[in-house]
N, C-alpha and C positions, 0 to 999 in steps of 0.2 A: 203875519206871514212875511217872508222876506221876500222882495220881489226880485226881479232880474236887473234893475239898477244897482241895488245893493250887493247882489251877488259879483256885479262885476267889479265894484270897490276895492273888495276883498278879495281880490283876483289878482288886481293892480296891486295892492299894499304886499300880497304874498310874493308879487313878484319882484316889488320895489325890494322888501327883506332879504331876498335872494340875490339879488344885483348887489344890495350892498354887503352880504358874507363875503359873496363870489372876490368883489373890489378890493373888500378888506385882506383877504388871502395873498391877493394880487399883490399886494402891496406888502405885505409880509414878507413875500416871498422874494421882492423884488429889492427892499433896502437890505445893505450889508449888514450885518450881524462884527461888532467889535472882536478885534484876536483877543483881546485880554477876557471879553466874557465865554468865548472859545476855552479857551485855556484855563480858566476858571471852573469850570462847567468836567473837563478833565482830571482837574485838583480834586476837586468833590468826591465825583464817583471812586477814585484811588482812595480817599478816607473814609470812604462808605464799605469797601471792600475792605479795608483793613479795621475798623472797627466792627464787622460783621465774622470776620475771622479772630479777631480777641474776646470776642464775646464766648465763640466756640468754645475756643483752647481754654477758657475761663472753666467751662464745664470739666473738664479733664483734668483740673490743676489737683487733686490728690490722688489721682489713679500713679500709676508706676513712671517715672521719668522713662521719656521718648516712647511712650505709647501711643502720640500720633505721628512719628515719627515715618514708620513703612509707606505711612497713606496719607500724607499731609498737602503729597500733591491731586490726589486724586477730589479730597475733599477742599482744597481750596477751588478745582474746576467745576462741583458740583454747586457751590455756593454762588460763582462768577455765573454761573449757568441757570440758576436760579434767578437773581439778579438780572439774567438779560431775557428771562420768557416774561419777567411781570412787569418790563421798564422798556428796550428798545421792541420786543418781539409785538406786544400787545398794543404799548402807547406811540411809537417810531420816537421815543426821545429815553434818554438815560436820566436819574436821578438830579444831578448835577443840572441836567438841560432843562429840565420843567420849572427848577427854583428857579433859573435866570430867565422864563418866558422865553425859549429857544428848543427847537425840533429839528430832526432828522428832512430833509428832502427828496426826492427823487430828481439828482442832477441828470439823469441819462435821459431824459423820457424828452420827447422834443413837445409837446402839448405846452400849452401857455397857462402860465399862474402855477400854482403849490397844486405839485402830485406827489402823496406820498409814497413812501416804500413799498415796493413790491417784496413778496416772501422770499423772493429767491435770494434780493439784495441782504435782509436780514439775519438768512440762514448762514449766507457766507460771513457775514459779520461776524454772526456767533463763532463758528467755527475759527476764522482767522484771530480773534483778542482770544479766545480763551483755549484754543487749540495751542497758539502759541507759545501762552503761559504754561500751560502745560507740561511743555513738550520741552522748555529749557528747563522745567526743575526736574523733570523724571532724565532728561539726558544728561547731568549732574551727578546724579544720583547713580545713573549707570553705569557711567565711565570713570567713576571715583576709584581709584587704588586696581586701575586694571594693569595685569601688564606686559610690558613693551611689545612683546611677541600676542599679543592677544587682538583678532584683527575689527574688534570693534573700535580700534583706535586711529585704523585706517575710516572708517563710517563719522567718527569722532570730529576727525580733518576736514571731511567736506563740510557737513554741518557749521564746523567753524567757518569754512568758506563763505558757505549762504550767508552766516549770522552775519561778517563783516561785509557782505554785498546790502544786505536786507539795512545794515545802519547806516550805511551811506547813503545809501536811497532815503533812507529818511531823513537823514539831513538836510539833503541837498530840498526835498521836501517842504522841511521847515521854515530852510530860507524863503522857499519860494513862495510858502504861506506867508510871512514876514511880509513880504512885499506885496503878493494881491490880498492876503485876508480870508481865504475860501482853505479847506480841507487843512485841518490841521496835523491828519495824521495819514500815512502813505494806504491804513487801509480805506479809509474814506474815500481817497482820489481813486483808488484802482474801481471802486466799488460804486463812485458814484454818491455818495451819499453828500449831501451840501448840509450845512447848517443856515435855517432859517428863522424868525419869529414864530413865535407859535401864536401869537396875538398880533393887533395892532399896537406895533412901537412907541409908546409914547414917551412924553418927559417926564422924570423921574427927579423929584425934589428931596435933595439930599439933605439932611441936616448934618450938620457938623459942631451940635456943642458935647454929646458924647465925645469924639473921636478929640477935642481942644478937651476936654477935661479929662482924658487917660493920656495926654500927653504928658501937661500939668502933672498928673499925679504920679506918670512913670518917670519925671523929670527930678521932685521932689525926691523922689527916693533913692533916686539914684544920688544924690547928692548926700544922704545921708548915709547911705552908706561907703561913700567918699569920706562924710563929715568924721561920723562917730570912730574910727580907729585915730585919728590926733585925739582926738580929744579925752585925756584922761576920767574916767568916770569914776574911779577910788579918790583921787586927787580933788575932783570939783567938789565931793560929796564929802570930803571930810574938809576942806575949807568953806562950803555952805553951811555945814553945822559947827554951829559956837562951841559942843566941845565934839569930841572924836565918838564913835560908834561902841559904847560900849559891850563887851560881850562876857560872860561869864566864860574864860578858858580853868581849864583845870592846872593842875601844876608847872611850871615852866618845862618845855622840852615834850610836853605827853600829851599836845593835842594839837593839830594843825590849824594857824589861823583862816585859813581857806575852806578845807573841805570838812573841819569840826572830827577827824578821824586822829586814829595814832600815825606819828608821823614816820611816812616811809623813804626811806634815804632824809632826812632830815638834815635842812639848811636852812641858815639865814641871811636876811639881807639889807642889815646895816641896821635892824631894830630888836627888841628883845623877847622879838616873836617868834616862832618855828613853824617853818614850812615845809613842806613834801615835797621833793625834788621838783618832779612833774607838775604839781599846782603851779610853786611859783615860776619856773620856767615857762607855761604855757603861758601864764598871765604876762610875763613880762616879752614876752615876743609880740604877744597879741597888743599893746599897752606900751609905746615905748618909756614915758612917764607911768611909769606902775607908783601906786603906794601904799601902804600896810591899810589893811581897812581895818586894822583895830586901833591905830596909834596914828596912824595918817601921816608918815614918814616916808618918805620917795624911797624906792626900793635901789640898792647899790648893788655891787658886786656879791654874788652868792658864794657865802663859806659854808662848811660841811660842818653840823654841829658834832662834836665832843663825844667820844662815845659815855661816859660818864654823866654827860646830861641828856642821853637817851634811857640808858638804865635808871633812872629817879624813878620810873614807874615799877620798881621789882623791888627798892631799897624799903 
């Protein structure tokens, strides 16, 4: 039987556990959260919504062109709306925020330590990011090829008014995130929502011989393809081998050393080979040092052959 000492143990341990959530939250809530993983945590969620809308439109790709075309705003609002009842509605963090250990807060509330979001904060949220979006593609859409005398273009104007009030404000916004680090975006601040840890912040041991070996290799490559347009590859490869690249051509003039076809606009260039305008042209732009890869001859200036030794193939 457990007696009343032991009971009071586990009384103190339940409470010590609680002290220390309670601490941890505190603490959470209380160190700054980085603008860059701010900002990061934004990148995200935008390529999660546009990966979740190419996936859609993927569905649709043999039905009739622009048949999502009437309704592309309504279902991009329905998807962003989707997205915000299983991620800020239900968790108080977005996509983006949960990979980086960062949540939603309740900035308005004056109580001490981490209180999250009330519904009301969250519903206006929904409302304002995807009301928003909404509301600039279908007003696009609306006021496309209206005209002059048509007075939804007086409705048009003001709208534009807001949009250029609403970007300023967030500018002015963002600098001023720049400099303290809190609400990165104007509906945040209006709304109250702060960004916090959603854990206890710890250190974070980065390795870096990934990120030093795709340097390395994006270094390498880019060098070669720097390298290889000097460097003639017909030329080294017929001076590497002792004799030239043999090839079975058919009659002189009736088969192109390039592309093995009958040769069209047919020229040559300086050997007593025939090429196809466009073969050897291509090759010699691309190639400043071009040379016959049957005879290994640096290619000269291009003459137009003969009509006479085009017709060998009908004699």
């Amino acid at each position: 039987m457990v007696n009343r000492k032991d009971m009071d143990c586990f009384a103190l341990q339940g409470e010590a556990r609680g002290g220390d959530s309670f601490a941890e939250d505190d603490m959470s809530a209380s160190t700054p959260v980085l603008r860059i993983s701010q900002l990061d945590a934004y990148e995200l969620d935008t390529a999660l919504e546009q990966l979740v809308w190419t996936q859609l439109s993927r569905c649709f790709q043999y039905f009739k062109p622009g048949f999502l075309t009437p309704c592309e705003a309504e279902l991009k609002a329905l998807l962003q709306l989707l997205l915000w009842r299983f991620t800020v509605y239900s968790h108080g963090a977005t996509v983006g925020q949960s990979l980086l250990n960062i949540r939603y807060c309740n900035d308005v509330s004056r109580a001490h330590g981490f209180q999250p979001l009330i519904r009301r904060q969250k519903l206006w949220f929904g409302l304002w990011t995807i009301g928003e979006k909404w509301l600039k593609e279908r007003a696009y859409r609306l006021f496309l090829n209206r005209p002059a005398e048509s007075p939804l273009l007086k409705v048009r104007r003001i709208l534009d008014i807001f949009s250029g009030v609403a970007k300023v404000a967030s500018l002015l916004n963002f600098l001023h995130f720049l400099r303290r680090g809190r609400f990165p975006t104007l509906t945040e601040r209006l709304l109250g929502m702060r960004v916090v840890f959603a854990g206890s912040p710890g250190a974070h041991d980065v390795g870096y011989q990934y990120v030093n070996r795709e340097l390395l290799w994006h270094g390498f490559a880019e060098f070669l393809i720097f390298l290889l347009p000097l460097v003639g590859a017909w030329r080294l490869r017929a001076r590497a081998l002792l004799a030239p690249p043999q090839r079975e051509l058919g009659p002189p003039g009736t088969e192109c050393a390039l592309c093995g076809e009958w040769p069209t606009m047919a020229h040559t260039a300086g050997c007593r080979h025939v090429f196809c305008y466009y073969c050897i042209k291509s090759h010699m732009m691309a190639e400043v040092s071009f040379s016959c890869p049957c005879c290994g001859q640096e290619a000269q200036d291009l003459e137009p052959v003969k009509i006479q030794m085009e017709m060998t193939r009908f004699q």
